[in-house]
C-alpha positions as CSV (number, residue, x, y, z in Angstrom):
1,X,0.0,0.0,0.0
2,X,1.3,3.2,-0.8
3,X,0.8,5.5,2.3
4,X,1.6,9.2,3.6
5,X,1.2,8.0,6.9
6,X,0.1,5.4,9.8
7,X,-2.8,6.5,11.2
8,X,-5.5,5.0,13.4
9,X,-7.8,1.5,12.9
10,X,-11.3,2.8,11.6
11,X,-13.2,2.8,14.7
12,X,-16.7,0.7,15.0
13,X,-19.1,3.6,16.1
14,X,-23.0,3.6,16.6
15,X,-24.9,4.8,12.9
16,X,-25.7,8.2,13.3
17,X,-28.1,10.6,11.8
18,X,-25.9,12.0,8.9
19,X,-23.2,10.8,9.7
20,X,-23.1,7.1,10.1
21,X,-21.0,6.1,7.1
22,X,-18.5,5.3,9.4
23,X,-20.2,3.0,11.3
24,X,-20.0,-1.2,10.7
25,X,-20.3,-1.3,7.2
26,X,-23.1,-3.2,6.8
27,X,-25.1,-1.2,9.8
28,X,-28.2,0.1,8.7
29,X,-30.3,1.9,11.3
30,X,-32.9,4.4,10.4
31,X,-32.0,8.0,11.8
32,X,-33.7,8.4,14.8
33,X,-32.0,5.6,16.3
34,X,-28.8,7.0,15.9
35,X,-26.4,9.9,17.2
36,X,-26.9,13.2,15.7
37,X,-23.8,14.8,13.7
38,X,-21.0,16.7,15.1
39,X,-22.3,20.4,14.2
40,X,-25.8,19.5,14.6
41,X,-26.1,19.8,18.1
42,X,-28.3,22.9,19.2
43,X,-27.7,25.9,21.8
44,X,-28.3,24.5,24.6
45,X,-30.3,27.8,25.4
46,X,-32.9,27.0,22.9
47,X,-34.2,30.1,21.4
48,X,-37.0,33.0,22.2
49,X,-39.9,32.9,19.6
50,X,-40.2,35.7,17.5
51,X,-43.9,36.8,18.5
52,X,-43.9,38.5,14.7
53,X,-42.9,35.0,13.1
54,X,-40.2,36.4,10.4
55,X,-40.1,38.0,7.4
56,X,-42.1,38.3,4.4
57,X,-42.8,35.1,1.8
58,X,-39.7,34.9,-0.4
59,X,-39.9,34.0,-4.1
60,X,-36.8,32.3,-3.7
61,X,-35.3,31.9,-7.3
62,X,-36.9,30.5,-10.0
63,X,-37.2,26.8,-9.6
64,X,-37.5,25.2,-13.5
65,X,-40.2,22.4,-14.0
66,X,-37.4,19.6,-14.5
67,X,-36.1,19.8,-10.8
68,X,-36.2,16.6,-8.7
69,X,-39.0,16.9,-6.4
70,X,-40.0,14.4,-3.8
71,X,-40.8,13.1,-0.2
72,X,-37.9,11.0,0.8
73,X,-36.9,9.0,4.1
74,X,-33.4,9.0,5.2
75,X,-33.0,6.0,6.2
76,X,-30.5,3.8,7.5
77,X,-27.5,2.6,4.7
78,X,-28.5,-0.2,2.9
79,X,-26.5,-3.5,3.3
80,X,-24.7,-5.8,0.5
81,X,-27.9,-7.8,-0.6
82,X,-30.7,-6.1,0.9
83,X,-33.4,-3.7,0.3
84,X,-34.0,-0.7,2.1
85,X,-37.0,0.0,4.1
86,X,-39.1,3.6,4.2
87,X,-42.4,4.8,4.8
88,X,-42.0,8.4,3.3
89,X,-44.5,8.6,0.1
90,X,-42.2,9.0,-2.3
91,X,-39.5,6.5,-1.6
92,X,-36.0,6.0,0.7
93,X,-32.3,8.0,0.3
94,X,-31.5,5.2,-1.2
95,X,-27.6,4.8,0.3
96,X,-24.7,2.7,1.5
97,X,-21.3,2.8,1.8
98,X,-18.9,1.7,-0.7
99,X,-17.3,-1.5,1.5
100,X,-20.7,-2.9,2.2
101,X,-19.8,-6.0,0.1
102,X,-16.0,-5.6,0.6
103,X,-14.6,-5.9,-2.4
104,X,-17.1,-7.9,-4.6
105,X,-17.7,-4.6,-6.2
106,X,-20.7,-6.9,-8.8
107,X,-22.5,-7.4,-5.7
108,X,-22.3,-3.8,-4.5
109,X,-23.8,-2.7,-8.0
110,X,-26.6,-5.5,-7.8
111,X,-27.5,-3.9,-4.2
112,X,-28.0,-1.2,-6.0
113,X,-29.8,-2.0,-9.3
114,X,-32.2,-4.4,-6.9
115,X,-32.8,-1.4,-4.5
116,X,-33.7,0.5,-7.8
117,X,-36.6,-2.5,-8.8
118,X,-37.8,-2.5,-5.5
119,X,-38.4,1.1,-5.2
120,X,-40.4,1.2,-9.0
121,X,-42.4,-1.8,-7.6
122,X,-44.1,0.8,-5.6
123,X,-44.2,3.5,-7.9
124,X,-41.2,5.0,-5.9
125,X,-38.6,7.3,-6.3
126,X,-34.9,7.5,-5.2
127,X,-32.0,9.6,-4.9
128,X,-28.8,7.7,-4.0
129,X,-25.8,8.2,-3.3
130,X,-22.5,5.8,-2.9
131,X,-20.8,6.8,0.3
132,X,-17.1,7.0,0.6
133,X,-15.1,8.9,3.2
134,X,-13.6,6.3,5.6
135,X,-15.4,3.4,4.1
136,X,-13.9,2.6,0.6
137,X,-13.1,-0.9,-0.6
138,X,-10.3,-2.8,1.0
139,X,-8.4,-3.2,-2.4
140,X,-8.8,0.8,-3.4
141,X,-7.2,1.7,0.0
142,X,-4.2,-1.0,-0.8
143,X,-3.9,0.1,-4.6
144,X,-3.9,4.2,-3.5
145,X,-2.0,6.8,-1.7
146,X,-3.5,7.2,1.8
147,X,-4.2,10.1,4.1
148,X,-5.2,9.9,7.3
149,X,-8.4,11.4,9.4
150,X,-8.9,11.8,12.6
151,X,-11.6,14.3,14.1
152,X,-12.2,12.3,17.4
153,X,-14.9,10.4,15.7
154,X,-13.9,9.2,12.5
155,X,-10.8,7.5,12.3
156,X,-8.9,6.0,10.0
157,X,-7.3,6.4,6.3
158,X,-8.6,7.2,3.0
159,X,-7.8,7.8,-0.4
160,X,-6.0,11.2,-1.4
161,X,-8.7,12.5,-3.6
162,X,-6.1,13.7,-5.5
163,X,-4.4,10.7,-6.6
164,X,-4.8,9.0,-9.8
165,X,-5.1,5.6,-8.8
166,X,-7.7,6.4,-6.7
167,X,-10.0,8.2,-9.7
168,X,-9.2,5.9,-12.0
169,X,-10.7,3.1,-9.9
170,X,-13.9,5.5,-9.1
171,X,-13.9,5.8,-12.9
172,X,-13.6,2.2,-13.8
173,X,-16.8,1.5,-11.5
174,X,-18.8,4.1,-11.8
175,X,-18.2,4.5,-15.7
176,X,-18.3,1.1,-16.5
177,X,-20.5,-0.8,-14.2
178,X,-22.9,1.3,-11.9
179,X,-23.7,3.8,-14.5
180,X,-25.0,1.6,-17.6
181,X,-26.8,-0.4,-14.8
182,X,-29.1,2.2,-13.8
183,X,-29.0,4.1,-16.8
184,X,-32.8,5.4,-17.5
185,X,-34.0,3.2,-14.7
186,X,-37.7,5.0,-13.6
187,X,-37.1,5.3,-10.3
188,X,-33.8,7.2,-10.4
189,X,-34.5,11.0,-10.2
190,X,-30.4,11.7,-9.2
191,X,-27.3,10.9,-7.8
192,X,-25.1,12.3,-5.5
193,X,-21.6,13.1,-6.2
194,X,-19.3,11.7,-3.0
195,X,-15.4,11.6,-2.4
196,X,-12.9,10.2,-0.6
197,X,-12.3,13.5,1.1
198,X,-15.8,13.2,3.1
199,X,-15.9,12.8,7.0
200,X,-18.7,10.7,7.0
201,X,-18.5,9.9,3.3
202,X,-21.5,12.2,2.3
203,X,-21.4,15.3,3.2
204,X,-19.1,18.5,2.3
205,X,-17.1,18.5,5.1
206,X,-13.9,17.1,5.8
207,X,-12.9,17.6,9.4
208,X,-9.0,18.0,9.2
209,X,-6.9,20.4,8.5
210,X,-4.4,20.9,5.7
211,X,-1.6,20.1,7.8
212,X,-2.8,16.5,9.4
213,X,-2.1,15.9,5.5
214,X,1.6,15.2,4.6
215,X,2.6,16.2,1.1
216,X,-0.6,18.2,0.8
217,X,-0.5,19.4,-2.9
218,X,-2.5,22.6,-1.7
219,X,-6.1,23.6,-2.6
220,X,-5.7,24.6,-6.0
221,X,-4.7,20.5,-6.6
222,X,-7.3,19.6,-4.0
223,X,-9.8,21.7,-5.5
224,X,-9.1,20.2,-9.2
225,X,-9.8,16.6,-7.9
226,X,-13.4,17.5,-7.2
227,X,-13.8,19.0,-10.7
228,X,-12.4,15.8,-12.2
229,X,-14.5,13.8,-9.7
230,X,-17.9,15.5,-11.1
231,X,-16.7,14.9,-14.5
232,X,-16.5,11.2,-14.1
233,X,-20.2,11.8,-12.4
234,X,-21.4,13.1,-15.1
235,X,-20.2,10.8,-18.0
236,X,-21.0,7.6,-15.6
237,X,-25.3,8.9,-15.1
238,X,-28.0,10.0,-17.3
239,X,-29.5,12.0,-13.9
240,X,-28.5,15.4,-12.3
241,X,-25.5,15.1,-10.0
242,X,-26.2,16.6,-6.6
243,X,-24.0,17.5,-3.7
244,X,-24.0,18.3,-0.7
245,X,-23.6,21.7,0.4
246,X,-24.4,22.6,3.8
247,X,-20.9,22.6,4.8
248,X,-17.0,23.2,4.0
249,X,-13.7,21.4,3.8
250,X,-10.9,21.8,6.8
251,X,-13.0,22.7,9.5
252,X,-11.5,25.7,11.6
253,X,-10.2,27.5,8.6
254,X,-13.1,26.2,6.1
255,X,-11.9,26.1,2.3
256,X,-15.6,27.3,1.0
257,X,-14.2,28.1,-2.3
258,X,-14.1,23.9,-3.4
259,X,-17.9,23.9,-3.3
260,X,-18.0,27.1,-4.9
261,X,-15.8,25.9,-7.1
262,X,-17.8,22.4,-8.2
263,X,-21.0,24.2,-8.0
264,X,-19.9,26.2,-11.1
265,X,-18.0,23.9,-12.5
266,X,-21.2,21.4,-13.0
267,X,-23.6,23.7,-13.9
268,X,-21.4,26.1,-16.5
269,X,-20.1,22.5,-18.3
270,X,-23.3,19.8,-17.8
271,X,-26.3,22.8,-17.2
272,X,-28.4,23.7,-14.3
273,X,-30.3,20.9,-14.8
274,X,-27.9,18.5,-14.2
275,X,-26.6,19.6,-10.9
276,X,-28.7,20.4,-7.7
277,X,-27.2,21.1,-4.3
278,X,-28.3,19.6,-0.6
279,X,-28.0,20.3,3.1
280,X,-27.6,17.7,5.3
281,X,-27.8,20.1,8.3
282,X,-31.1,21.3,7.0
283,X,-32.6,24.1,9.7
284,X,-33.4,27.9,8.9
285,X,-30.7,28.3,12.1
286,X,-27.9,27.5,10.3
287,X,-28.1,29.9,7.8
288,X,-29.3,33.4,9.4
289,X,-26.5,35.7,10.0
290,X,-22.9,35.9,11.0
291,X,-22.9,34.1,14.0
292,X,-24.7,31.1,12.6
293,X,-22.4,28.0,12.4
294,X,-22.6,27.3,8.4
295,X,-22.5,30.8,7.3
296,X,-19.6,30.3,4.6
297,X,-21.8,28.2,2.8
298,X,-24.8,30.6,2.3
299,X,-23.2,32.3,-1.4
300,X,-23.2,28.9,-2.9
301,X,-26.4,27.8,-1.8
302,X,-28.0,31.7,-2.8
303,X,-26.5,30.8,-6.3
304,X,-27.7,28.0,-6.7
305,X,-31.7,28.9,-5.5
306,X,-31.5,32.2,-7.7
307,X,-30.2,29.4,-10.5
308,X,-33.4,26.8,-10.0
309,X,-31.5,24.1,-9.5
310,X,-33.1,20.8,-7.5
311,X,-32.2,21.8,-3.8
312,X,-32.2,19.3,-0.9
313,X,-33.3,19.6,2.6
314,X,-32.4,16.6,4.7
315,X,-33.5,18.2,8.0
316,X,-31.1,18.6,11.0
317,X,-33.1,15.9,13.3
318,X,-36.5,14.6,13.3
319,X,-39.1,16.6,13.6
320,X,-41.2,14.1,15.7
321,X,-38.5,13.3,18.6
322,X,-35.9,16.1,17.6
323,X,-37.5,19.7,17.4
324,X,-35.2,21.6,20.0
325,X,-32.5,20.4,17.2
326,X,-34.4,23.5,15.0
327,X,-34.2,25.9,18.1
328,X,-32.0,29.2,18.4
329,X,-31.8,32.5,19.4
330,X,-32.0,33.8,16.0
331,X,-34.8,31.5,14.8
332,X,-37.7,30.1,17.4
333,X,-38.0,28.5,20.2
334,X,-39.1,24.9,20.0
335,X,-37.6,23.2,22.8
336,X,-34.9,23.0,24.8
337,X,-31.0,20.8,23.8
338,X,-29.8,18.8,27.2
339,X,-27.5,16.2,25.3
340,X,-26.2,14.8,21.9
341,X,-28.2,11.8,21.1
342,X,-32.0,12.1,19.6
343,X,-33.8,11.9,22.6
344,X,-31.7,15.0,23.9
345,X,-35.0,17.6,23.9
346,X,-35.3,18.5,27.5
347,X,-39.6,18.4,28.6
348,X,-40.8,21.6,28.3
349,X,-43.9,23.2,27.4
350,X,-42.0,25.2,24.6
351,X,-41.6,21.3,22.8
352,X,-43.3,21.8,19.4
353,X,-42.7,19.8,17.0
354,X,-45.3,20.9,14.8
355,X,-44.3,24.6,15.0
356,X,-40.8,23.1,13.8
357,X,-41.9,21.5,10.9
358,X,-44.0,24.1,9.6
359,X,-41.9,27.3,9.9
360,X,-39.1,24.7,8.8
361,X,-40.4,23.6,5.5
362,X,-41.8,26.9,4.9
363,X,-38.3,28.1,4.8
364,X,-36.8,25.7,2.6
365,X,-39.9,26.2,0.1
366,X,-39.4,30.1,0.1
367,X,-43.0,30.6,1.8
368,X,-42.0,32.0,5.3
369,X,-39.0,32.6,6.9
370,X,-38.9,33.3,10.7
371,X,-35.8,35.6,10.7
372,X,-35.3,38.4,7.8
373,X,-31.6,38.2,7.9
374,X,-32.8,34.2,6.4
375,X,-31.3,33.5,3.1
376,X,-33.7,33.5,0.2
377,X,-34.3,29.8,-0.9
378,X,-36.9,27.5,-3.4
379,X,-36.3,24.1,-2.3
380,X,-37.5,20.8,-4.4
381,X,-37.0,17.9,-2.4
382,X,-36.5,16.8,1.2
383,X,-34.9,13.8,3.0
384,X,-37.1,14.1,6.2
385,X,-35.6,11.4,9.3
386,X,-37.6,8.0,9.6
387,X,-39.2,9.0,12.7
388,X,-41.5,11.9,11.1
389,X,-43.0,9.3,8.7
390,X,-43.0,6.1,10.6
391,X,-46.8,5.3,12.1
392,X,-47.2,7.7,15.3
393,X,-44.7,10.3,13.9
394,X,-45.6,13.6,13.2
395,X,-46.3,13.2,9.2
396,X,-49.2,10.9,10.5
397,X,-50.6,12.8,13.7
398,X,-50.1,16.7,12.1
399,X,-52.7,17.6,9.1
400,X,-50.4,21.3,9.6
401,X,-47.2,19.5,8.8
402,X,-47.9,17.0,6.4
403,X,-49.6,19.8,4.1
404,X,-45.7,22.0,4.7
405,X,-44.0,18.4,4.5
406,X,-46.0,18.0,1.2
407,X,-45.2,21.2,-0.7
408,X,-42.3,18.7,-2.3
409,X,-44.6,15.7,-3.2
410,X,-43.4,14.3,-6.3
């Protein structure tokens, strides 16, 4: 194996929220039972309502008719040889990390295409995404030059995104195999571009800085991986490529330039239909002002409303066990934080997880925004925990928030 360094075994942690690509590779445990991600964790001082409830109705860009739209679950990771399981109307987050079946990189695929027929056998829909991060296959990570990560959850090695080994294997499979198996399959709306620079193998951030990297190249070669890493996403699918955006690479001094960077890239070469962006932290706090703790992504994700391209909420908890996730100062009150994991909302008589949803999905559909400082967005398509749709959760009990919840019904 060529290597850059030793770093630590990849740890066996408890599948979490957004972040549980990390986890046993074959885990698969819906959202709700899992720990919440690293930034997601609210102020533990909740957040005063705003008796005035916002700002105005925003337009929020001009959304074309072609966007992906949908109700999706974000569920669990699928494992090698199984099917997913959702209640959502409109189908799962159809996902799973890239070392589910080890190396038997024809059975990874099949997962795949079977998860595909299985969501079209009941008139579902899908976005999915290959996860990679932490969790690529055994041979890749034996065949490429390493780097290591280490954030105090995630630990372990990866590939350089920058080295050609590494993208020529991601090209080989995705080129090759997955992409002319799911090519025009019906219940493929998009796919989201990944890399081996991912915490969690999903999301936008990678949670080390440039010098836990030996030989770092610097960001204008780190930055050129991505672009050649959405290429290869492009040629290998017939769908829009989506990433997300809610965050930034190398934490305390963020590089939000890269996103930038690919954001442009995909839609100036491929068209705005054929990119759309996501947040995986998905909560009107977030995104306010200054002080908010993803503020360095807001231009991208301004862009890309004013440009109509499919946007993605996957929301910050669920709704149902998780609305003090939603809370701040800046934003409502709608319960109190006491802890990390998803039963972490305090009892209170400020608990409202209807008020949550509501003012929640209004935001990310441009209806309502709670603060006026809010950025200005027209979402298309959410990715709502398994709690909020599973019998009991608040989809079911709340006429209010299924009818906001429903504003992205395919």
């Amino acid at each position: 194996m060529r290597t850059t360094t030793f770093c630590a075994l990849l740890l066996s942690l408890a599948a979490c929220g957004d972040d549980d690509a990390v986890a046993t590779p074959d885990a698969a445990v819906a959202d709700d039972a899992a720990l919440p991600a690293d930034d997601a964790a609210t102020d533990p001082d909740g957040g005063e309502t705003d008796p005035d409830g916002g700002g105005d109705p925003t337009d929020g860009g001009t959304a074309t008719a072609d966007v992906i739209r949908g109700r999706f679950e974000s569920t669990g990771g699928v494992r090698c040889g199984t099917i997913a399981n959702w209640n959502a109307p409109d189908g799962p987050l159809l996902r799973g990390s890239m070392n589910i079946c080890g190396d038997d990189l024809d059975a990874l695929r099949d997962t795949y295409v079977d998860n595909l027929d299985a969501i079209a056998a009941r008139g579902d829909h899908t976005v999915m995404a290959l996860g990679q991060g932490l969790n690529l296959p055994p041979s890749w990570l034996e065949a490429c030059e390493t780097i290591p990560v280490n954030d105090g959850r995630f630990m372990g090695e990866t590939c350089a995104p920058w080295d050609p080994t590494y993208q020529g294997l991601l090209r080989d499979f995705l080129i090759d195999e997955v992409g002319p198996a799911v090519a025009g399959h019906e219940a493929l709306l998009g796919v989201y571009f990944t890399i081996s620079s991912m915490t969690n193998g999903y999301e936008m951030h990678f949670r080390v800085t440039r010098d836990d990297l030996p030989d770092y190249p610097g960001d204008e070669t780190f930055r050129a991986a991505y672009l050649a890493i959405m290429d290869i996403y492009q040629e290998a699918f017939d769908v829009p490529i989506v990433f997300e955006a809610g965050h930034c690479p190398f934490g305390a001094d963020p590089d939000c330039e890269t996103p930038l960077a690919l954001y442009r890239h995909a839609r100036d070469t491929y068209g705005p239909s054929q990119v759309g962006v996501a947040m995986w932290n998905c909560s009107e706090r977030f995104f306010v002002n200054e002080s908010a703790p993803e503020w360095e992504t807001r231009p991208l994700l301004e862009e890309a409303a004013a440009d109509g391209v499919s946007m993605g909420c996957q929301t910050v908890g669920s709704f149902t066990n998780g609305a003090c996730r939603f809370s701040s100062d800046d934003i409502a009150d709608y319960g109190s934080n006491i802890g990390r994991d998803q039963d972490a909302c305090a009892p209170s008589p400020t608990f409202d997880p209807e008020a949550a949803c509501v003012d929640t999905m209004g935001w990310f559909v441009g209806t309502a925004r709670r603060n006026d400082e809010s950025m200005l967005i027209q979402g298309t398509w959410a990715e709502n925990w398994s709690a909020d749709y599973a019998p009991g959760g608040i989809y079911e009990t709340s006429e209010t928030c299924r009818a906001a919840m429903d504003a992205v019904a395919y």
